[in-house]
TORRO-243854 format. One line per field, with one value per residue (C-alpha): residue in one letter; x, y, z; residue number from 1. Coordinates in nm, 4 decimals, padded with zeros to 6 digits, always signed. Each point is the difference from the previous one (the first is absolute). Layout:
# TORRO-243854
aa = c(a  ...) $
xx = c(X  ...) $
yy = c(Y  ...) $
zz = c(Z  ...) $
i = c(NUM  ...) $
This chain:
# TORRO-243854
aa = c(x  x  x  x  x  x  x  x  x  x  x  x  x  x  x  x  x  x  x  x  x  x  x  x  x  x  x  x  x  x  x  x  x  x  x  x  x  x  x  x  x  x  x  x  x  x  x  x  x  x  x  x  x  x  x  x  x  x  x  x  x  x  x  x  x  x  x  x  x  x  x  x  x  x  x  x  x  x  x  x  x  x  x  x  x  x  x  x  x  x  x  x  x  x  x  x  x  x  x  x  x  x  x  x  x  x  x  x  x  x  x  x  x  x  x  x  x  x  x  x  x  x  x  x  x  x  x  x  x  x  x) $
xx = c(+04.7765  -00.0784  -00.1546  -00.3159  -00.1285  +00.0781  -00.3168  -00.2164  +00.1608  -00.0470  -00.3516  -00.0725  +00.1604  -00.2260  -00.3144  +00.1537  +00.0692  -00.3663  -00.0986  +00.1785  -00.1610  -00.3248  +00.0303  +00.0637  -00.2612  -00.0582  +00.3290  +00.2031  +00.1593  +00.0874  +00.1791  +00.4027  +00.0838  +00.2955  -00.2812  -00.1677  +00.2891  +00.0988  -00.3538  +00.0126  +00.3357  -00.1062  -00.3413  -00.0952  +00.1776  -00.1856  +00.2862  +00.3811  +00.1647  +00.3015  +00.1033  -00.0664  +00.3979  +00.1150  -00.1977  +00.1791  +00.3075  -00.0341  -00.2337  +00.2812  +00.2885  -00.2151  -00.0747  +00.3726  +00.0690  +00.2129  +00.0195  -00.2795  +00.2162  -00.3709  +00.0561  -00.4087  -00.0838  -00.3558  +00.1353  +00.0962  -00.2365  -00.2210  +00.2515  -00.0512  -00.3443  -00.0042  +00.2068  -00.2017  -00.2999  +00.1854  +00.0693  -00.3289  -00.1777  +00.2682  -00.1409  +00.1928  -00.0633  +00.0830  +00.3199  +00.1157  -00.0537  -00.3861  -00.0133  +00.1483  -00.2146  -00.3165  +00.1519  +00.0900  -00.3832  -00.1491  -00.1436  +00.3114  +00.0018  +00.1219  +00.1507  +00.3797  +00.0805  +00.1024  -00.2476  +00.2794  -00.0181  -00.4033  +00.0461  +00.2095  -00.2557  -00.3178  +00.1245  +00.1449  -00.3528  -00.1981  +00.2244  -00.0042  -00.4334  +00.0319  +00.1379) $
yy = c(-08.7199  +00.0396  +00.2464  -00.2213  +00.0105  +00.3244  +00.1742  -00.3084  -00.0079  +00.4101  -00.0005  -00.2815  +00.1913  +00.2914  -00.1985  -00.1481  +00.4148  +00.0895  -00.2923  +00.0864  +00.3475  -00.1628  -00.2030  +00.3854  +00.1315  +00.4004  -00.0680  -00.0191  +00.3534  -00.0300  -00.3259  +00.0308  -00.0626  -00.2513  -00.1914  -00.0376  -00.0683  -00.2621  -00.1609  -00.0082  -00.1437  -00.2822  -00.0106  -00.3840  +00.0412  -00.1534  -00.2334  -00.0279  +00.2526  -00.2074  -00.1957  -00.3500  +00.0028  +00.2117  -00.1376  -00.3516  +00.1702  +00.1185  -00.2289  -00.3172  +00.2289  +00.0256  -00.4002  -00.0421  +00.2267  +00.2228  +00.3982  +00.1784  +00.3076  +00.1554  +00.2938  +00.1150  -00.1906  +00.0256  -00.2119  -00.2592  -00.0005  -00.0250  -00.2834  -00.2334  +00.0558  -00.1685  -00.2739  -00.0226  -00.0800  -00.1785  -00.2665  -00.0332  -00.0292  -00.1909  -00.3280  -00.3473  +00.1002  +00.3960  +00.1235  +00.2896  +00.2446  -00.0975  -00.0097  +00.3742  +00.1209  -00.1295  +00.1930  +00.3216  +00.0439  -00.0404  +00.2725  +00.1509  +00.0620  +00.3840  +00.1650  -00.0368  +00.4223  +00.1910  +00.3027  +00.2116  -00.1679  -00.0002  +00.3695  +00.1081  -00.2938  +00.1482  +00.3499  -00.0178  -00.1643  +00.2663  +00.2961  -00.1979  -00.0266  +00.4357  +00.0428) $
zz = c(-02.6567  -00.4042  -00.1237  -00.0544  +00.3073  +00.1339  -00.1604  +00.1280  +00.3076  +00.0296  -00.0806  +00.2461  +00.2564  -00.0835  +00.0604  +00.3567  +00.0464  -00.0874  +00.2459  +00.3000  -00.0614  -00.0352  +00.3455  +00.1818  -00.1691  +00.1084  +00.2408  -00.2918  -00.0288  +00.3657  +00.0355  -00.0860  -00.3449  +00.1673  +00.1100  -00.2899  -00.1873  +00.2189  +00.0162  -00.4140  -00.0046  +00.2199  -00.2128  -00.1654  -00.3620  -00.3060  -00.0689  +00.0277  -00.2578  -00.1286  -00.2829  +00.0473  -00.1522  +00.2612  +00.3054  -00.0998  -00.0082  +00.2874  +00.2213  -00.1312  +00.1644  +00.3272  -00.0399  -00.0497  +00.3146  -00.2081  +00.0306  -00.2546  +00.0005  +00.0389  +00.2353  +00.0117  +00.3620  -00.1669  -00.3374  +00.2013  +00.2456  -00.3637  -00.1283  +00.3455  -00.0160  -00.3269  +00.0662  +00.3074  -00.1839  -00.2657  +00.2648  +00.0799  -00.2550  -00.2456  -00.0882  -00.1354  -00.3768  +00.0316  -00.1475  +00.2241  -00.2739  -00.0538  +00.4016  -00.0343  -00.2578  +00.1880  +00.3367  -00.1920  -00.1307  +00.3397  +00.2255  +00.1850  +00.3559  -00.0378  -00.2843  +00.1490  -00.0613  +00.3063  +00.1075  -00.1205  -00.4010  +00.0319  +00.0773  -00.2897  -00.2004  +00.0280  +00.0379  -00.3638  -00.0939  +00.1414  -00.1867  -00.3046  -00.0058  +00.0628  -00.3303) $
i = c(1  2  3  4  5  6  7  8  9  10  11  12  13  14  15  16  17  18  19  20  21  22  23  24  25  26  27  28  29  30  31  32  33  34  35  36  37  38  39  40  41  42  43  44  45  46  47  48  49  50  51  52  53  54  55  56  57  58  59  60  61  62  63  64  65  66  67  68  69  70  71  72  73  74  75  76  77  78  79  80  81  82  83  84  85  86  87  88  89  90  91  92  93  94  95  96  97  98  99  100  101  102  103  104  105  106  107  108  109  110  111  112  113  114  115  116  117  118  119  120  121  122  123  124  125  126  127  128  129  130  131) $
């Protein structure tokens, strides 16, 4: 992923974080932090955070049914969930990259990080905002 969407992508998984607190409510400090790291991880995303370059590198190899050499299961999970909705949505006058780019700004289903990277994600976030 560039560095251009990390922050964006960070922050958005802050607010999913501050959500999934929200939704326990008092509970909060007594549910497992696994838990609610899993719950954010699997929390709507604003959008898709990738290029619109490399999501047509990448979505064209899947199309192609070549190897992405992707090893995150959650990056390609991401990368057939585009192409996914890049089939249906694609109309007769698209190009795939204008297809892509109108995929990649859509709502998300989740934000396609393992509990384990939200962890270390908002963790970092939260030390940062001390200082």
């Amino acid at each position: 992923m560039k560095l251009e969407f990390m922050e964006e992508r960070d922050m958005d998984l802050m607010d999913a974080y501050k959500r999934v607190l929200r939704h326990y409510g008092k509970r909060a400090p007594f549910i497992k932090k696994s838990l609610l790291m899993l719950q954010t991880s699997k929390s709507p995303a604003k959008k898709f955070y990738v290029s619109e370059e490399q999501a047509l590198r990448i979505v064209t190899r899947l199309y192609k049914g070549k190897d992405t050499y992707i090893k995150s299961r959650e990056k390609v999970q991401m990368y057939h969930d585009i192409l996914e909705r890049v089939r249906d949505t694609i109309r007769p006058i698209d190009t795939l990259s204008l297809a892509i780019r109108r995929v990649i700004q859509q709502e998300a289903p989740r934000f396609y990080v393992t509990p384990e990277t939200a962890r270390i994600i908002l963790y970092r976030l939260m030390n940062n905002r001390k200082r």
